[in-house]
VEXDREN-2710 file (C-alpha; in Angstrom, 1 decimal):
% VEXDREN-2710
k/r/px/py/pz
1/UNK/0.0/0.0/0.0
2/UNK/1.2/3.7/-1.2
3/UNK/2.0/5.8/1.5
4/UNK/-0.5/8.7/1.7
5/UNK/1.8/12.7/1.8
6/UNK/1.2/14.7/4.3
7/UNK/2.4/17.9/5.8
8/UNK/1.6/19.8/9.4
9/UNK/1.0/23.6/9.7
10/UNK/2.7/24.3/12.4
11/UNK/6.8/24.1/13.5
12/UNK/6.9/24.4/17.3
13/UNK/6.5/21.6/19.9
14/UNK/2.9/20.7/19.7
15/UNK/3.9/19.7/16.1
16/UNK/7.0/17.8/17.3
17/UNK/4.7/15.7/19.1
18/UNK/2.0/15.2/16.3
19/UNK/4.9/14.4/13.9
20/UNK/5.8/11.8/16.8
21/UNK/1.9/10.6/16.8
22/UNK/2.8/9.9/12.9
23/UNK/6.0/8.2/13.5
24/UNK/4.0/6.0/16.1
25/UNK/1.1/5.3/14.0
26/UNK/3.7/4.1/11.0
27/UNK/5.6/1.7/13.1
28/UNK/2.7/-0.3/13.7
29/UNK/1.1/-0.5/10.4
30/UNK/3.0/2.2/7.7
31/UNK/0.2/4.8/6.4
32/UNK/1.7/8.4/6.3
33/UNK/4.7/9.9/4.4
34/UNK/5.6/12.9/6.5
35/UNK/7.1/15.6/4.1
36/UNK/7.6/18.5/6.9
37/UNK/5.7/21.4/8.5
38/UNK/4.4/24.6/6.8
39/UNK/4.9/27.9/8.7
40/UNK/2.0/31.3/8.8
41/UNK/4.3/33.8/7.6
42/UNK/3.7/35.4/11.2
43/UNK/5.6/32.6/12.6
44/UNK/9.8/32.0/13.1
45/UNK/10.8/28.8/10.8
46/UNK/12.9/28.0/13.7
47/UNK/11.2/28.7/16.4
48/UNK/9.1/26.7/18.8
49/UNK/11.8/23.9/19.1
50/UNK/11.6/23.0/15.4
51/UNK/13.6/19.7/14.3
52/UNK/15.6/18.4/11.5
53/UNK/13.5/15.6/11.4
54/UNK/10.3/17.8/10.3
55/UNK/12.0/20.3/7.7
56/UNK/9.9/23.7/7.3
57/UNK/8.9/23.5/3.7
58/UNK/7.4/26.6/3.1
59/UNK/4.4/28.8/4.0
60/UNK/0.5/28.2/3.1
61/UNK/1.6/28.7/-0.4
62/UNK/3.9/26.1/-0.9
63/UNK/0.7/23.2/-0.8
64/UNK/-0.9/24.9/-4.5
65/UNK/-1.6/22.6/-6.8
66/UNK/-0.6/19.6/-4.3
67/UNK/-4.2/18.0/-4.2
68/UNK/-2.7/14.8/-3.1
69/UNK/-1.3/15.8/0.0
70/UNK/-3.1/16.2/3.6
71/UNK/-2.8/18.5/6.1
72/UNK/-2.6/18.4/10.1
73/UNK/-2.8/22.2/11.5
74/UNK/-0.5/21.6/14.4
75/UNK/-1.2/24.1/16.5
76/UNK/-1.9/24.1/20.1
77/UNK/-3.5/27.1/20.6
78/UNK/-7.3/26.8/19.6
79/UNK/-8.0/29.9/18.1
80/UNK/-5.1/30.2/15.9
81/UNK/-5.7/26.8/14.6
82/UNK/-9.2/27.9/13.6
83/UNK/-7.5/30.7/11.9
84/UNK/-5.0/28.9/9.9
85/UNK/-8.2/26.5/9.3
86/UNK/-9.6/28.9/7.5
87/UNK/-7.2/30.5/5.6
88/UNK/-6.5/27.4/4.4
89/UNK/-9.5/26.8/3.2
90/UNK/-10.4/30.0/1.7
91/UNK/-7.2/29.4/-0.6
92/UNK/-7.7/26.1/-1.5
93/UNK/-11.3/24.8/-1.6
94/UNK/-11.5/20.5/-1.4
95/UNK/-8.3/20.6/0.8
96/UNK/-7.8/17.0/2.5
97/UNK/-7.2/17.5/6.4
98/UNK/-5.8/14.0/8.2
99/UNK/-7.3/12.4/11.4
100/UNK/-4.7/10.9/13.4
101/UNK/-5.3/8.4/16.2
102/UNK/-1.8/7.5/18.4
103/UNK/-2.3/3.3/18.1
104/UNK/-2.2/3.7/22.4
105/UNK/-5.6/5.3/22.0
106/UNK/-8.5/3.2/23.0
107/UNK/-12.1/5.0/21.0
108/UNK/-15.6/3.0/21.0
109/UNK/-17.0/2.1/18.0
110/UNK/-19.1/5.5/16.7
111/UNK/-16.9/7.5/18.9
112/UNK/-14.0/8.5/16.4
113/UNK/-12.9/12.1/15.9
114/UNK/-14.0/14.1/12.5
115/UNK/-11.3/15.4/10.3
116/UNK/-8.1/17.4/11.1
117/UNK/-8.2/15.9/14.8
118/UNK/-5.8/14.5/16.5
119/UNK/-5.9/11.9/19.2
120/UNK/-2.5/11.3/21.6
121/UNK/-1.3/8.0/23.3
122/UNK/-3.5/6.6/26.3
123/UNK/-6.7/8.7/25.9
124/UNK/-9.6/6.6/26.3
125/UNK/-12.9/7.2/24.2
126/UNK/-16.0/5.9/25.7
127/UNK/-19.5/5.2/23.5
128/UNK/-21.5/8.2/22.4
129/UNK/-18.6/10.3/22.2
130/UNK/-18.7/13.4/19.1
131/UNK/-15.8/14.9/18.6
132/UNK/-15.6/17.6/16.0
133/UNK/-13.5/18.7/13.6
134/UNK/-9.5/19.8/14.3
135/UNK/-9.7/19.1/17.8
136/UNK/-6.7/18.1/19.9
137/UNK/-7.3/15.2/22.6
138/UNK/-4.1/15.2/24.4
139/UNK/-2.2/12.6/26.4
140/UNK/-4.3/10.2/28.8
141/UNK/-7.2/12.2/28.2
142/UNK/-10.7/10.4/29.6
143/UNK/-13.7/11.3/27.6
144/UNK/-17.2/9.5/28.9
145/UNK/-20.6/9.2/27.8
146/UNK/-23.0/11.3/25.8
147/UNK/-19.9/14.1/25.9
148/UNK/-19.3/16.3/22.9
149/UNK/-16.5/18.4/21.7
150/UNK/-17.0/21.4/19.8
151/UNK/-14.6/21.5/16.7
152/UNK/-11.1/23.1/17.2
153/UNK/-11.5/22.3/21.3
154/UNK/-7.9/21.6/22.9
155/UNK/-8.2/19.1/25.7
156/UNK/-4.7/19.1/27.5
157/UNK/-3.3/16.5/29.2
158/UNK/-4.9/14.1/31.4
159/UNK/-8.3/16.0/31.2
160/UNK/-11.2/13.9/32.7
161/UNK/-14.8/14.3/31.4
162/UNK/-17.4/12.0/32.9
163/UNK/-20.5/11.8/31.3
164/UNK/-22.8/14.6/29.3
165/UNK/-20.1/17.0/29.7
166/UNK/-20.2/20.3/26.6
167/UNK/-17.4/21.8/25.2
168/UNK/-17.9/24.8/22.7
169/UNK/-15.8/24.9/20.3
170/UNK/-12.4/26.6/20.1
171/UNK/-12.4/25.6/24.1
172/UNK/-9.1/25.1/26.1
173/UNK/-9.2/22.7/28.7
174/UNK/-5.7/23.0/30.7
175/UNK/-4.3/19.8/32.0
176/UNK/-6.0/17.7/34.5
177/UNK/-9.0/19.9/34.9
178/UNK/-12.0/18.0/34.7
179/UNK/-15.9/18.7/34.9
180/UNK/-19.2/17.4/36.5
181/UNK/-21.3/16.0/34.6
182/UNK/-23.8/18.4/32.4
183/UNK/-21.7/21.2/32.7
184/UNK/-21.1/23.0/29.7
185/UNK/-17.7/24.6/28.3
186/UNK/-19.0/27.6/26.2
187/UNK/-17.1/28.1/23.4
188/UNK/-14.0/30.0/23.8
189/UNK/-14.2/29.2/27.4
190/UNK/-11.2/28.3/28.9
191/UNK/-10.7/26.0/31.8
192/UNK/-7.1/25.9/34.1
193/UNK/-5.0/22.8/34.6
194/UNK/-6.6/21.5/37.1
195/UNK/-9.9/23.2/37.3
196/UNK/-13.1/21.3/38.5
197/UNK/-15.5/23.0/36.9
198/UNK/-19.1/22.4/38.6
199/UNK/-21.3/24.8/37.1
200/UNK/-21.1/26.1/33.5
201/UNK/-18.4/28.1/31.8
202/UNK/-19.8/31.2/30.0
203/UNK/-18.6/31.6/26.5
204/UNK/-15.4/33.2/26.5
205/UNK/-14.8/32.7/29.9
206/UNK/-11.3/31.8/31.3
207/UNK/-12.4/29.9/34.9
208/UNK/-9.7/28.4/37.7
209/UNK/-9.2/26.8/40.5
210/UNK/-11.8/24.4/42.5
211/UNK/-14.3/24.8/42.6
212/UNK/-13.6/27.2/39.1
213/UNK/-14.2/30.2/39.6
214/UNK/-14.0/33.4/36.4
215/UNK/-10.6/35.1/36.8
216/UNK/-12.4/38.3/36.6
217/UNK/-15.0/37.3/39.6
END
């Protein structure tokens, strides 16, 4: 089987450990040719920890007329990934974005994440799970039940979500926060590691501490 091109948007360390993801993912069953990272021109080439192993290949520009390769926006934070989403998309309409799944990841049947996400070693996925589009699901994240996951949510690592939990989308969950079930995450809520949020987040709201609290309250 051919492998299938692909390239991340991004150059930093979140997209050292996507590109590790990859590496992962190959040595148990090769799928992906990684061909580098692509940089927003507001972005250093070499900055963020950049690799030799993932060569900068260019900016947005340099995927014209490359309808055969797929694209990862490796970005942590949420709303610049929506951003570069974007943009992308506006330049080059029927764009491929991968899905990558670590092969450490356990996700129910029904359960799997829509394109342009990206799911990290020991994050468990339980049954009636959505999880939308360019979303990041970090290490040994816990997702339960009836949850769902706005598109271009960040869930860091180790975040717990029991059942029925919302999370709006462009959302940043800190690591090892976690939520009671029913809450809701509006969207571009933000939650800090290790938050117990028991009530809902307003949209926009960055909440801390436990129980969370707003910043500004």
């Amino acid at each position: 089987m051919s492998l299938r091109p692909l390239v991340l948007f991004g150059a930093g360390g979140h997209a050292l450990e996507v590109a590790q993801v990859v590496r992962d993912i190959n040595a148990i069953a090769p799928r992906w040719q990684l061909l580098g990272s692509l940089v927003d021109p507001d972005f250093l080439p070499g900055a963020g920890g950049a690799d030799p192993s993932l060569p900068v290949l260019g900016d947005a520009g340099w995927l014209g007329g490359r309808g055969d390769v797929e694209v990862l926006v490796a970005i942590g934070d949420p709303t610049a990934r929506r951003r570069i989403v974007r943009n992308l998309l506006a330049r080059q309409a029927g764009l491929r974005f991968a899905t990558l799944v670590h092969p450490r990841a356990w996700i129910a049947a029904g359960s799997e994440p829509a394109e342009g996400s990206v799911v990290f070693a020991g994050a468990l996925v339980n049954v009636d799970v959505q999880i939308g589009a360019h979303v990041i699901v970090n290490l040994g994240c816990s997702i339960s039940h009836g949850c769902r996951i706005g598109d271009f949510a960040s869930l860091g690592p180790r975040v717990c979500l029991p059942g029925r939990v919302l999370i709006g989308e462009a959302a940043d969950l800190g690591a090892g926060c976690t939520a009671r079930p029913r809450v809701r995450i509006g969207a571009g809520g933000a939650l800090g590691a290790g938050a117990v949020a028991v009530d809902d987040v307003p949209d926009g709201c960055v909440a801390v501490g436990v129980p969370a609290r707003p910043l500004d309250a």
